[in-house]
C-alpha positions as CSV (number, residue, x, y, z in Angstrom):
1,X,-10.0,6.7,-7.7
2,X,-6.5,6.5,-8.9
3,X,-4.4,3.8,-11.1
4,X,-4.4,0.7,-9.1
5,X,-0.5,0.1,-8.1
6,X,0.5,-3.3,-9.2
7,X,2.3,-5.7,-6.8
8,X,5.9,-5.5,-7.9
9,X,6.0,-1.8,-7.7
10,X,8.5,0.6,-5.8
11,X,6.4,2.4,-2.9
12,X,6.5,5.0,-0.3
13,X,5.6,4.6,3.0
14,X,1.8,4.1,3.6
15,X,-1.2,1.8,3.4
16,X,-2.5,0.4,0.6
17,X,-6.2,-1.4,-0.3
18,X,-6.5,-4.5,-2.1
19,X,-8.8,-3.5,-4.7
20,X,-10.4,-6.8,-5.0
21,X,-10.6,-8.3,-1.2
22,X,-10.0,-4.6,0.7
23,X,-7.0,-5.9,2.2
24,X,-5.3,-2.9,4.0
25,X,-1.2,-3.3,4.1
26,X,1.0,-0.9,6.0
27,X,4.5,-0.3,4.7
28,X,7.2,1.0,5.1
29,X,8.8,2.0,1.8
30,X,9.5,-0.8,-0.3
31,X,10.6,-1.9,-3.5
32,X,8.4,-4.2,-4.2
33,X,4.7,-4.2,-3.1
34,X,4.0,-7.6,-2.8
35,X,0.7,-9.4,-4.2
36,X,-2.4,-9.7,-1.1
37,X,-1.7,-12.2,1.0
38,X,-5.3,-12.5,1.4
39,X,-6.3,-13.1,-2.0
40,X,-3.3,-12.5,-4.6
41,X,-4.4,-9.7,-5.8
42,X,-2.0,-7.6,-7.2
43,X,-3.6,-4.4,-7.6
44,X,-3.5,-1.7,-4.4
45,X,-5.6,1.4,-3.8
46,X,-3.2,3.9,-2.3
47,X,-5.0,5.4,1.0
48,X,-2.5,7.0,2.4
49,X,1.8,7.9,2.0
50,X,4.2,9.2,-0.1
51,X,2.1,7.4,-3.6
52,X,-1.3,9.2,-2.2
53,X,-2.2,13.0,-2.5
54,X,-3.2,12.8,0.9
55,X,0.7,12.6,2.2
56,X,0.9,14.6,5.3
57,X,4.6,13.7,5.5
58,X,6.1,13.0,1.9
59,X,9.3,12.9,2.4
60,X,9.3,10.8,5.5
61,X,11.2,7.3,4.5
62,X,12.1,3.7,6.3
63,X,12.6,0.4,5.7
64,X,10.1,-1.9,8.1
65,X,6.5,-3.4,7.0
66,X,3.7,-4.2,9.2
67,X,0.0,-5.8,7.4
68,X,-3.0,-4.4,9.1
69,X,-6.4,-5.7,8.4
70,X,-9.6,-3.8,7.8
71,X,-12.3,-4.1,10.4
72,X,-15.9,-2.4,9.2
């Protein structure tokens, strides 16, 4: 796994884990990632976007953010 991101940070579009609860957030880049709104975290697990090797699109950019939450 990669560095954790810490809440605060300037992102790319994509969706991040909290790596304590396993949050998933979907943004939109942003400048700053906030903290989990599920547990206030402040460390992410990129899974996918611009931050992730996995980027299909990396230069694809916008401004909108939408939360998702993980169901397994």
């Amino acid at each position: 796994m990669a560095d954790p991101v810490p809440a605060g940070s300037d992102v790319s579009a994509g969706t991040y884990r909290c790596t304590q609860c396993s949050y998933d957030l979907s943004v939109q880049s942003t400048k700053h990632l906030p903290p989990c709104p599920s547990c206030g975290n402040a460390n992410w697990e990129t899974l996918s976007g611009g931050d992730s090797v996995k980027d299909p699109y990396p230069n694809s950019t916008s401004t909108t953010t939408s939360e998702t939450t993980r169901t397994s």
